[in-house]
N, C-alpha and C positions, 0 to 999 in steps of 0.2 A: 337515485334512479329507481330503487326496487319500491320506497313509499312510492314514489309518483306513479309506476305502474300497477302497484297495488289497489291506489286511491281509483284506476281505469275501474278494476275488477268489483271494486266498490261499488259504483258508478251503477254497475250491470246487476249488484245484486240487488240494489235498492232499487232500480225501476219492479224487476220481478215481482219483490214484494211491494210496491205500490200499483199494478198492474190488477194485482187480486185483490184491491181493494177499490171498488165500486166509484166510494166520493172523491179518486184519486183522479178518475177519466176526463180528458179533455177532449175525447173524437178521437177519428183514427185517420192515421194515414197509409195510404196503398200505394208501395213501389216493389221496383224491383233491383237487386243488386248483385255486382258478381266483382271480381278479382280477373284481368287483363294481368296477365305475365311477361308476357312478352311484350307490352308496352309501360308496366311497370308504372298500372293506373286502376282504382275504381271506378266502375260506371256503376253509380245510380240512378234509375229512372223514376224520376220522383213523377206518379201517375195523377194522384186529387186526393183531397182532405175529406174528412164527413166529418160531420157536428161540433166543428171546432164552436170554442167559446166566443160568444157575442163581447167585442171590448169595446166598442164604438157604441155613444149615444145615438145611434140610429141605429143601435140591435143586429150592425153586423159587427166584421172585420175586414181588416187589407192583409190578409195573409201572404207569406212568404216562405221558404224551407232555407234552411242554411245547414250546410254537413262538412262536418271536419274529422280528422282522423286524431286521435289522442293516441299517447301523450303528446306527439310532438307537433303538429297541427303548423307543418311550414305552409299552408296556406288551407281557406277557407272558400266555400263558394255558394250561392244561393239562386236561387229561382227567381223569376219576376214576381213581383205583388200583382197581384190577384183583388181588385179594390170590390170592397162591398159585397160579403159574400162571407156565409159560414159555412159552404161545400165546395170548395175551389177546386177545378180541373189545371192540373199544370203541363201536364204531357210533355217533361222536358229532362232531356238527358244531361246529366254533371260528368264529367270527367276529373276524378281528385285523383292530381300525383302520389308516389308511393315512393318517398328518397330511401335511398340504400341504409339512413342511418337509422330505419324506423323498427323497433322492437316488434314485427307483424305478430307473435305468437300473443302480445299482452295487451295489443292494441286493441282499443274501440272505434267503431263511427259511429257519430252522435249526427244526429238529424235535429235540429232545433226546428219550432214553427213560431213566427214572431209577427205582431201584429204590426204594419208599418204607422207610425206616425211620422207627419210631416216637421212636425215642432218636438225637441225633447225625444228621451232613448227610446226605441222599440220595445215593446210588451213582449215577454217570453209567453206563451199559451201554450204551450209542451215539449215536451221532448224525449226521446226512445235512443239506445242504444245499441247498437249488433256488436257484439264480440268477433275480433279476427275468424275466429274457427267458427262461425257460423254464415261468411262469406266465401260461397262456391266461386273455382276457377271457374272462367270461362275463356269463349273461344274468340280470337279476334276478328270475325265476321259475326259472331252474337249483335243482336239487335234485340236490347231491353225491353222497348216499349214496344215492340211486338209479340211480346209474350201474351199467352195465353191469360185469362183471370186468376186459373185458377194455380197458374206459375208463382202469380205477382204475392206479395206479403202484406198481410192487412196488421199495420204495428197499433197496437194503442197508445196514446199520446199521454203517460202521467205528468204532476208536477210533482217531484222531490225533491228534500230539504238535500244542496249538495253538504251541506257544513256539517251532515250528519254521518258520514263517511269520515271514519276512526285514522283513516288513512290520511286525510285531506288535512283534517287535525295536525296530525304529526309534519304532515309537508309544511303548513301553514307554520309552524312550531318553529321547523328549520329555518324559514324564508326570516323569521322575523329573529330571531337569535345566532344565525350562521351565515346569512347574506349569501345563501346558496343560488346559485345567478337560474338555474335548471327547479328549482322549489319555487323562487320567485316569477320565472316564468307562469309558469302552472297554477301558483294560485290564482294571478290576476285575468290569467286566462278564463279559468271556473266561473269566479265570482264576478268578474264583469261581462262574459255572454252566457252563464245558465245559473242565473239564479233570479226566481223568479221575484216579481216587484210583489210586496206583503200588504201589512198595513194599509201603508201609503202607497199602492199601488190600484191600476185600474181594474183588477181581476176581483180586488177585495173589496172595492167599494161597490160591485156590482153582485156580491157575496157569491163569488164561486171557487174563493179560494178553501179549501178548509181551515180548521181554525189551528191548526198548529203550525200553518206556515205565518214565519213571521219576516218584518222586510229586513 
C-alpha cells in the first residue's frame, strides 16, 4: 500500500517537472474543482480544452476528459466527445465518489484527455494531476461552473513517461513476483489508461511526441 501511494506522489512530481518543460505541452485545460463533504463526492467542472494536439488526418481531434481518483479508482467518469475540434467547450459537471476506504491525504485526481476513435483504443493526448491537498472543500449549494474565470484553473496538459516513476518499478516488481492482488490492480490500471501510444502510436507518427517517449 505505501509503494502504491508513493507511485500517486510520483505521478505529481513528474507532471511538475514535465510542465517546465516547453516540448512537454499538449494545450491546456480549464476547470474547476472542490471536495463535497457532506456528500462524500468531487465535483469537477470540466469547462474547454485550448490547443490540444491534432491526432486525426483531418488536423483535428474528438476529444474527451476522463477523471479518476488514485490510488483506488472504484470508479471512473468522462465527458462527451466533442468531435472535430482542437478547442473543445465541455461545460459539464462530474460528480466522482469518495469510498470511506480511500487514503484522501495521498490521493491524486488525474484528468486524462483522449482522442475518441471509433475502431481500436483511444489516444492519450495528456494528462494533469491535483494532489488531495490541493482540492478546496466546498459547499453543497457550490455551483462550479458558475465560477467566475478567474476562480477556474488553467492545467497544462504534459505527456509523461509513467514507467519512469521509481515507485511504479517496485509495484510493477511486486505484481510480478508476489501476485500482490492491490500491486496488480494498479499496475494494469496505469499502463492500460495513461500511457501514452509511442512509436507506434498516432502522436508519433504526426511527430509531436518527443523523442524519449517510447511505446
Amino acid at each position: 500500500r505505501e509503494l502504491v501511494l508513493r507511485c500517486c506522489a510520483d505521478l505529481a512530481e513528474q507532471q511538475a517537472k514535465a510542465v517546465g518543460s516547453p516540448e512537454h505541452k499538449y494545450g491546456e485545460l480549464t476547470l474547476s474543482v472542490g471536495y463535497l463533504k457532506e456528500r462524500e463526492v468531487i465535483e469537477v467542472a470540466v469547462v474547454k480544452g485550448d490547443n490540444l494536439p491534432p491526432i486525426d488526418k483531418n488536423g483535428f481531434s474528438d476529444p474527451y476528459v476522463e477523471i479518476a481518483l488514485l490510488p483506488s479508482s472504484h470508479k471512473k467518469l468522462k465527458t462527451h466527445v466533442i468531435k472535430h475540434t482542437l478547442n473543445p467547450v465541455f461545460n459539464e459537471e462530474l460528480l466522482l465518489p469518495v469510498h470511506q476506504d480511500e487514503t484522501k491525504e495521498s490521493a491524486i485526481l488525474v484528468l486524462a484527455v483522449y482522442d475518441y476513435e471509433i475502431v481500436g483504443k483511444n489516444d492519450l493526448m495528456g494528462i494533469c494531476v491535483i494532489p488531495w491537498k490541493d482540492i478546496p472543500q466546498i459547499s453543497n449549494t457550490a455551483s462550479l461552473l458558475n465560477e467566475s474565470a478567474a476562480e477556474r484553473r488553467n492545467l497544462t496538459l504534459p505527456l509523461f513517461l509513467i514507467e519512469d516513476s521509481r515507485a511504479l518499478q517496485e509495484v510493477t516488481q511486486r505484481h510480478c513476483f508476489s501476485h500482490d492482488h492491490e500491486a496488480t490492480s494498479f499496475t494494469h490500471l496505469l499502463k492500460n489508461n495513461y500511457r501514452p501510444r509511442g512509436e507506434h502510436g498516432l502522436l508519433s507518427r504526426i511527430g509531436l511526441v518527443a523523442p524519449h517517449l517510447r511505446s
